[in-house]
C-alpha positions in Angstrom: 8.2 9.4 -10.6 8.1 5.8 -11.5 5.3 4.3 -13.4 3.8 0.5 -13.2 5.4 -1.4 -16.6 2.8 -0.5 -19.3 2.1 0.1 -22.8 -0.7 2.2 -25.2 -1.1 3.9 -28.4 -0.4 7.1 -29.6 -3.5 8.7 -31.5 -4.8 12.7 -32.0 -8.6 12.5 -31.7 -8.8 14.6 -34.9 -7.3 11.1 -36.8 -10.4 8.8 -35.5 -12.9 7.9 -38.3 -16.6 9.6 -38.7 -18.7 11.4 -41.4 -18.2 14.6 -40.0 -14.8 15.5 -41.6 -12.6 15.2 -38.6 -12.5 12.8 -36.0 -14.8 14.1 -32.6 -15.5 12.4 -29.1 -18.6 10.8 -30.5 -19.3 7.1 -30.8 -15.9 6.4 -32.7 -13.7 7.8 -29.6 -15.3 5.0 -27.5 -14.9 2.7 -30.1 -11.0 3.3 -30.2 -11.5 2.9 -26.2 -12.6 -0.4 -26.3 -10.1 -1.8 -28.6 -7.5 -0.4 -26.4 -8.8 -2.5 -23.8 -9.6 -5.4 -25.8 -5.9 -5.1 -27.3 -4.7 -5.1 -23.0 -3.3 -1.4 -23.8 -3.4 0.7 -20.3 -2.6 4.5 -22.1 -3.9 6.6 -24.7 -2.1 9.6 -25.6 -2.7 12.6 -27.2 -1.6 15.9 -28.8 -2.7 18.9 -27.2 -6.4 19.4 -27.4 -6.2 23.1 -27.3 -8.0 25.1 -30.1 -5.5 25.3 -33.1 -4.3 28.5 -34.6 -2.3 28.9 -37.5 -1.6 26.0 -40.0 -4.1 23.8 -37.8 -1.5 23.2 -35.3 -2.6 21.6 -32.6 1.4 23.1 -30.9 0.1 26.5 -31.9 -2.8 27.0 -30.6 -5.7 30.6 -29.7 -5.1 29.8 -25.9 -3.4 27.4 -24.0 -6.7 27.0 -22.0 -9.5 26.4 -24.8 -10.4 23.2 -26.1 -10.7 22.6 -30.1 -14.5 23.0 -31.3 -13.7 20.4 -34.1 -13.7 18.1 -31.5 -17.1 18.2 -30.4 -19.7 15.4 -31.3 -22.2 16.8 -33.2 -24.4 13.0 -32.6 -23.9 14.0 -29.1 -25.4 17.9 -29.5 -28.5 15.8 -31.6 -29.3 13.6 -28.5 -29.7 16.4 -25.7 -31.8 18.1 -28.6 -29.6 21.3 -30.2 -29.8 20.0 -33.1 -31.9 18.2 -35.5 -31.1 15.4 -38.3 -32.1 17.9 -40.8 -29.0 20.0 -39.3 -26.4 17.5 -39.8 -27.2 15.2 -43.0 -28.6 15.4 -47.0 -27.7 18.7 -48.1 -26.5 20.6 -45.0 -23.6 17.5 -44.8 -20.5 17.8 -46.9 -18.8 15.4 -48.7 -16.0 14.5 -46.6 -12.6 12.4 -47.2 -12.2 9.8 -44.9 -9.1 9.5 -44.6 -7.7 13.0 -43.8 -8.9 16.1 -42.5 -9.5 19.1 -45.3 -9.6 21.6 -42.9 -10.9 24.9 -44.2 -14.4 22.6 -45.3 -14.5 21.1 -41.8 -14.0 24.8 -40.0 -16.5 26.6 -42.2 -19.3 23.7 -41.9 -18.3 23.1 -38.2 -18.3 26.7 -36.8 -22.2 26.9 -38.6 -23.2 23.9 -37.2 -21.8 25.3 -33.6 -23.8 28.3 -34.3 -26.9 26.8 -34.4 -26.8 24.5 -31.9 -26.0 27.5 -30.1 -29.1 29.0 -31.2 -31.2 25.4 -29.9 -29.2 25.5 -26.6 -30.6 29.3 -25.8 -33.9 28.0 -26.1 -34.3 24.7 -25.0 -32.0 24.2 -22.4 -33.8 22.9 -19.2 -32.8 24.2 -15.5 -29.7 21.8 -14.7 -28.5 23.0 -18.0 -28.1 26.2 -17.3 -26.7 25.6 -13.7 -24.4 23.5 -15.4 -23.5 26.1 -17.9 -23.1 28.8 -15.1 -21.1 26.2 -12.8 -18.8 26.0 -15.8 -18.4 29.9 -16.8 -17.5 30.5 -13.2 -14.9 27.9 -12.1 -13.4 28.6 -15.4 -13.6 31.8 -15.4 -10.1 32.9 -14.8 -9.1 32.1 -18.8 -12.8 31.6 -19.9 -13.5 35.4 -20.0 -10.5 36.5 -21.6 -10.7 33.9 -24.2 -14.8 34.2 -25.1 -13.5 37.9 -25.7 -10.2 37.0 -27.5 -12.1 34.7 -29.5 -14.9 37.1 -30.3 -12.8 40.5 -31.2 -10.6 37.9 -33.4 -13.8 37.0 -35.5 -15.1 40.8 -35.5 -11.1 41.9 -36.5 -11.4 39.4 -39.6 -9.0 37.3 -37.9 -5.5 39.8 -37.8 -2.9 39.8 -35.7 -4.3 41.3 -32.7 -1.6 43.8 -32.1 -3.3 45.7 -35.3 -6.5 46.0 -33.6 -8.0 49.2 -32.2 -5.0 50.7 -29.4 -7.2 50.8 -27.0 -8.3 47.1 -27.1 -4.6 46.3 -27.7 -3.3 47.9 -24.2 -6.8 46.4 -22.7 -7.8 49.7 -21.4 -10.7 48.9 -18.8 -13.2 51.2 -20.7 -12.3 49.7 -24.3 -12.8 46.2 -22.7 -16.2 47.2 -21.5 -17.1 48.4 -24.5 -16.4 45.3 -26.2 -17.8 42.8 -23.9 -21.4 44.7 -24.3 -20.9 45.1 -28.3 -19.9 41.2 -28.6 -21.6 40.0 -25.9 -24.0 37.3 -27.6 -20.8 35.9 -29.3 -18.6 36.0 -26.5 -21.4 33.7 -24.9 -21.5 31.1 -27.7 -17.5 30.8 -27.2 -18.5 29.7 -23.6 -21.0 27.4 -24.8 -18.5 25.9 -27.3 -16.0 25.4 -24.3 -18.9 24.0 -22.1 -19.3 21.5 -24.7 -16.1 20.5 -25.5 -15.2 20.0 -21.4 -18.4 18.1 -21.0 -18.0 15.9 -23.7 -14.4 14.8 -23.4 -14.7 14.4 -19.5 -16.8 12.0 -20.0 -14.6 10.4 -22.8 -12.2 10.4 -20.4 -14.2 8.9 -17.6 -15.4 5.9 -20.1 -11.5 5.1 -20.4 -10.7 5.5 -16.9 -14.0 3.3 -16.5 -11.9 0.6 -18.4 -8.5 0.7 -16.8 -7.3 3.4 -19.5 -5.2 6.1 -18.4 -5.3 9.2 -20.8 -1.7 11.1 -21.9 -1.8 14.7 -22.8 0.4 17.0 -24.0 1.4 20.7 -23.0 3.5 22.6 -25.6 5.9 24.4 -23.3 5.2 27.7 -25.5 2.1 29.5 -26.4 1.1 31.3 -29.9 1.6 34.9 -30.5 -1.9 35.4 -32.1 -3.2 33.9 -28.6 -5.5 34.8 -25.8 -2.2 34.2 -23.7 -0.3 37.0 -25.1 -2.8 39.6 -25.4 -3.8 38.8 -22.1 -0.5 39.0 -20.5 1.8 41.4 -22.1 3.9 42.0 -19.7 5.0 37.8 -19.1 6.9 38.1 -22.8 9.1 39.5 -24.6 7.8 42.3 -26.5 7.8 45.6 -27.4 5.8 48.8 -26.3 3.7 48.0 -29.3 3.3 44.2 -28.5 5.5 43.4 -31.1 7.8 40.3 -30.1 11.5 40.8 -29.7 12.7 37.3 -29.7 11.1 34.3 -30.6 11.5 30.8 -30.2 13.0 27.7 -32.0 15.7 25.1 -31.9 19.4 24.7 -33.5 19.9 22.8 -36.3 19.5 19.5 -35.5 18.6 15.9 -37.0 15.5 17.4 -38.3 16.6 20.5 -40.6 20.1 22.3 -41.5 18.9 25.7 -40.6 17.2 25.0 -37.0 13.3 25.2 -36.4 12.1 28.7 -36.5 8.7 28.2 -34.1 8.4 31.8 -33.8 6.7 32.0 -30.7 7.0 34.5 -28.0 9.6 33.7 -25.3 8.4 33.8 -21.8 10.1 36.5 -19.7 10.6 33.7 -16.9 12.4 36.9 -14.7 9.0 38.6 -14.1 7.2 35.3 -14.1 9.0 34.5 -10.9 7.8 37.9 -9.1 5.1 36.5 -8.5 5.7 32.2 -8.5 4.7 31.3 -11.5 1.1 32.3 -11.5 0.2 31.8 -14.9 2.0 28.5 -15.1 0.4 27.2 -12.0 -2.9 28.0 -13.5 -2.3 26.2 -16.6 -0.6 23.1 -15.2 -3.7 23.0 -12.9 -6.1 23.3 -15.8 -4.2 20.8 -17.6 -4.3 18.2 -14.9 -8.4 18.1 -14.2 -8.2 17.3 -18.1 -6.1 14.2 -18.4 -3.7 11.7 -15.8 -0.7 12.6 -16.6 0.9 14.7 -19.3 3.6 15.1 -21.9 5.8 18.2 -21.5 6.7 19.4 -25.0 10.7 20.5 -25.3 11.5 20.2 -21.7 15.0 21.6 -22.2 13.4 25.0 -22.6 13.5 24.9 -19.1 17.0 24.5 -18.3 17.5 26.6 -21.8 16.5 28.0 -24.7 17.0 29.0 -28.1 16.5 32.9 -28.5 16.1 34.2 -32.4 16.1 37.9 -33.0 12.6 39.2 -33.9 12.7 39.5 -38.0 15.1 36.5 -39.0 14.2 34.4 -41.4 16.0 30.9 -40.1 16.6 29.8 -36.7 20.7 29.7 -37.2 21.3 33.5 -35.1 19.7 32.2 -32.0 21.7 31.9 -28.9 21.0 30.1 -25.9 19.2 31.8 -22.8 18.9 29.9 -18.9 15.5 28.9 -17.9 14.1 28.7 -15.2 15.2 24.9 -14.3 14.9 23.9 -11.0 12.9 27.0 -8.9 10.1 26.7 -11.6 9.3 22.9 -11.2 10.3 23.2 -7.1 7.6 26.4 -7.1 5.0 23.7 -9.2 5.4 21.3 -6.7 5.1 23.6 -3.7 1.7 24.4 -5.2 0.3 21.8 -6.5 2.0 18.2 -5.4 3.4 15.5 -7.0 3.5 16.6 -10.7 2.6 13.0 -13.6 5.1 14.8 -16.5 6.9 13.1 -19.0 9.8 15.1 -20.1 10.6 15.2 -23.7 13.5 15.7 -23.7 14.9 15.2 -27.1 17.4 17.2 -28.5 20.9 18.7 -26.9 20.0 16.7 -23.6 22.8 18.7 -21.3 23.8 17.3 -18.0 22.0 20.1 -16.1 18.7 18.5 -17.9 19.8 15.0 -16.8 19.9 16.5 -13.4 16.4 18.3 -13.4 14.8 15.8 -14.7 16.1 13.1 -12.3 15.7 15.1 -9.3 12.0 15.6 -9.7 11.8 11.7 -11.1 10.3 12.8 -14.3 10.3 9.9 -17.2 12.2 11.2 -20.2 11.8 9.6 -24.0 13.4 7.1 -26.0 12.7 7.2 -29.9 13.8 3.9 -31.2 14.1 5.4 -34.5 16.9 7.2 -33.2 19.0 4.2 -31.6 21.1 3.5 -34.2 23.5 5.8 -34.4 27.3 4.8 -33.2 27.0 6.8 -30.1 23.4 5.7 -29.4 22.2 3.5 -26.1 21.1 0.2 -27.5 17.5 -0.2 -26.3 17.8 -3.4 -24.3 20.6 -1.0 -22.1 17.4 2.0 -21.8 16.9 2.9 -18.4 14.0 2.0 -16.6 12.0 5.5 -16.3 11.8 6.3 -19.7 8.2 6.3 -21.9 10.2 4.5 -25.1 8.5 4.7 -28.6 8.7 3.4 -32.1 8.2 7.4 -33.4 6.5 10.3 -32.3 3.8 12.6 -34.1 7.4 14.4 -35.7 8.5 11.6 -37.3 7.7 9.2 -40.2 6.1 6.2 -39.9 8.3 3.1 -38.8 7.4 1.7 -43.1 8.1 5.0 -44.6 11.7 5.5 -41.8 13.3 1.8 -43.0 12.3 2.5 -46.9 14.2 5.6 -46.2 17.3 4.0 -44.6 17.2 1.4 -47.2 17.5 4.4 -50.0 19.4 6.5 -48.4 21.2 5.7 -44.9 22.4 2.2 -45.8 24.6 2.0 -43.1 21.9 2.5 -40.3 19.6 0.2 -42.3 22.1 -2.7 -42.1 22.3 -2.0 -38.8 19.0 -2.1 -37.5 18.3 -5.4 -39.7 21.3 -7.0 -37.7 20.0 -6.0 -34.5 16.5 -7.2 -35.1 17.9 -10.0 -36.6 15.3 -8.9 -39.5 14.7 -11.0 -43.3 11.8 -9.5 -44.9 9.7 -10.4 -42.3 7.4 -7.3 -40.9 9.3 -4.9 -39.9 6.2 -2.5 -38.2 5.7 -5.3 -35.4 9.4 -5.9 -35.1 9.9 -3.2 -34.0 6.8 -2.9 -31.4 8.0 -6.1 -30.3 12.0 -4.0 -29.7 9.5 -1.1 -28.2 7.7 -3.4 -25.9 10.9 -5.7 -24.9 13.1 -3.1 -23.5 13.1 -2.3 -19.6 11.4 1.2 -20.2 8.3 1.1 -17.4 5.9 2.4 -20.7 6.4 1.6 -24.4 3.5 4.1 -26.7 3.4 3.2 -30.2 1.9 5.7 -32.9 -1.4 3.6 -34.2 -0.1 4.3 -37.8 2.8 1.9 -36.7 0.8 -0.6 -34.9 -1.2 -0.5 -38.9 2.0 -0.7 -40.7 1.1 2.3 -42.7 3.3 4.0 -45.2 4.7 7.5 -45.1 1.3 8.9 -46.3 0.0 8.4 -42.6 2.9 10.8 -41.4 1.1 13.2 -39.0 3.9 16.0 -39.2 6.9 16.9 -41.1 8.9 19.5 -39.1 9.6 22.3 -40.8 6.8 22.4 -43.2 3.5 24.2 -43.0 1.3 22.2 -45.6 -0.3 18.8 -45.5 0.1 18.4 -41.6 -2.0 17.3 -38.7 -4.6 15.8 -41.9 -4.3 11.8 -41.2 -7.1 10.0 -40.3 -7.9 6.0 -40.2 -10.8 4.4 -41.6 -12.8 2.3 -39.0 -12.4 -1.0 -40.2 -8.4 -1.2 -39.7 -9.2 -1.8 -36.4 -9.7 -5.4 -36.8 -9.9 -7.9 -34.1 -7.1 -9.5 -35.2 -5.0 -6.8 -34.6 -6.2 -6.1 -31.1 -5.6 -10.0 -30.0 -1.7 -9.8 -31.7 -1.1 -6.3 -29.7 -3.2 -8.2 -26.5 -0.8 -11.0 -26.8 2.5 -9.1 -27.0 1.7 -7.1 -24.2 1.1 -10.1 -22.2 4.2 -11.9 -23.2 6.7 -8.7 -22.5 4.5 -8.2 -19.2 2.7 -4.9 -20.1 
């Protein structure tokens, strides 16, 4: 699939500005929106938006289905009347940073905040509300219901592992589950509200940029969490044990990023038993994932032609081995079932011919990283091919400042190398390098906004490998100056963007 030459900006809706501690879909989300379009940007993407699990990963999230209740405007729950001003300022408001997210504050004032416009919503909501709200419950229903009662038995469990809950619940014996939906049920219906919230609140984000000539970019992680409604809720699609216990998990090699591989640690898919029966979960998430957003970023694509396999218990990801995916019957199945699949392959890594090959036969885009083009072997970028998405860094890397002070300590032979190519004398080397992104033949160019800023390693989003300190940047709202929009307007025009 071929896209029309265009260009946009990387940013996770947890980074926009706000009082409330973490960026939301309120007024601020459309205020990014319109200086994408007064900057002539035509893409906004994401990370995934999926409620996040452990360390506040947004790549590790409690379903692969559920949206992230930080997200939600709390201005917008004031206007349709759930709550009050009293609710959300003086003494009930927290003093927040603004410029990162302190996430255990923002959880534990967020999640009472929920709570009680929960409480408002139960009794004022008017008649189209609660058609809504039933419309919702029911068309989702096929992950809602599972989830609400994931969610709910993770809160009453003091949030363990949920292989260490009751047996019974565990193995999802039809009485137990029973049980548990009448014992929780007034909290397994505010975890529907939450979702009904979050849905109907970045739809219409979404709409507002779509409104504007915007297209929006999410992003799937190719695995799920093992503390996830997923798992628990399909056993039998992973590799685990009789006592749910995984038996493999996933990672990478070592690689560019660390010496000793990436231990991930999810669950590998059993893609075997998958097939029995086409995919069925896959299809259901791909189609959930596409009434959310235009097109979407496929995280690790390789896993699909294959993957790397660590033994349950180690403590690196160096005793892996590869394992064959699925490849080409998986993404022939999708198509079968659902059309003409918008992906961008990410496809960094140990790109292997047979992941050439799937990825040109179904025409998806792959990735270009120009922080990556200057190795010896490395394609120049004005050579790039033409259906690529090309970008100065991604949400894994430093920011283009922080990567050339780094080259310029410690890879002195790269950094001479990309100052020759750029033909580079102290000028700015943030823009030059937008200007590289922008000016190869690539149909897209994306640039993280930290870049498009010229912020310094502080504004790096993650650092692989690491568990603290991640996922936490946020801009302040006057960085986005008019200025910047017209020089980012401009370029775009002049490389025909």
């Amino acid at each position: 699939m071929i896209f029309k030459r265009a260009s946009g900006v990387l940013l996770h809706p947890t980074s926009l500005p706000g009082k409330y501690g973490i960026g939301n879909f309120g007024k601020e989300a459309y205020n990014f929106v319109d200086f994408l379009a007064q900057a002539n940007q035509k893409l906004w993407q994401v990370l995934p938006l999926n409620f996040p699990g452990s360390c506040n990963s947004p790549y590790n999230p409690l379903s692969a289905f559920a949206g992230n209740p930080l997200l939600i405007s709390l201005e917008k729950l004031k206007a349709e009347g759930y709550l009050s001003n009293t609710d959300i300022s003086g003494s009930n408001l927290p003093e927040f940073k603004t410029n990162k997210v302190e996430f255990e504050k923002v959880i534990k004032f967020k999640n009472n905040i929920l709570k009680t416009a929960f409480l408002h919503f139960n009794i004022k909501k008017s008649r189209d509300e609660k058609i809504r709200f039933a419309e919702f419950c029911s068309k989702n229903s096929y992950w809602l219901e599972d989830f609400a009662l994931f969610a709910a038995l993770r809160n009453y469990y003091k949030k363990i592992s949920w292989n260490k809950w009751d047996k019974e619940i565990v193995l999802r014996k039809k009485n137990a589950i029973e049980k548990w939906k009448n014992k929780l049920a007034n909290k397994i219906s505010f975890h529907k509200f939450v979702q009904y919230k979050f849905a109907q609140q970045w739809l219409e984000l979404k709409s507002y940029a779509n409104n504007k000539n915007i297209k929006i970019i999410g992003d799937i992680p190719i695995f799920v969490s093992y503390d996830s409604s997923d798992v628990w809720e399909n056993q039998d699609l992973f590799f685990l044990d009789k006592n749910g216990v995984p038996t493999i998990i996933a990672g990478v090699p070592p690689d560019y990023f660390s010496k000793t591989g990436q231990l991930w640690g999810n669950p590998l898919y059993n893609w075997e038993r998958m097939l029995k029966d086409d995919f069925k979960w896959w299809q259901k998430r791909l189609t959930h994932i596409l009434s959310l957003f235009d097109y979407i970023r496929i995280d690790h694509f390789i896993g699909f032609v294959r993957y790397w396999a660590v033994p349950y218990g180690e403590r690196t990801a160096v005793k892996g081995e590869w394992r064959k995916g699925p490849g080409e019957k998986f993404f022939s199945v999708m198509t079968e079932k659902l059309g003409e699949l918008p992906l961008i392959a990410e496809d960094l890594g140990v790109v292997t011919l047979e992941v050439i090959k799937l990825k040109e036969k179904f025409g998806f885009p792959g990735m270009k990283i120009l922080q990556f083009a200057f190795g010896e072997d490395n394609i120049p970028p004005h050579k790039y091919e033409v259906n690529n998405v090309v970008y100065t860094g991604t949400h894994d890397n430093d920011t283009i400042l922080g990567w050339f002070k780094y080259l310029k300590n410690y890879e002195k032979k790269i950094y001479r190398r990309v100052k020759k190519y750029l033909n580079f004398d102290k000028q700015d080397i943030c823009w030059d390098m937008i200007k590289l992104a922008f000016s190869t033949p690539s149909h897209w160019a994306i640039i993280p906004l930290q870049d498009i800023l010229c912020l310094n390693s502080n504004a790096r989003m993650n650092l692989p490998g690491t568990t603290e300190g991640n996922w936490e940047w946020r801009y302040k709202e006057d960085m986005l100056t008019p200025d910047i929009a017209e020089k980012l307007a401009k370029l775009t025009t002049k490389t025909k963007r």
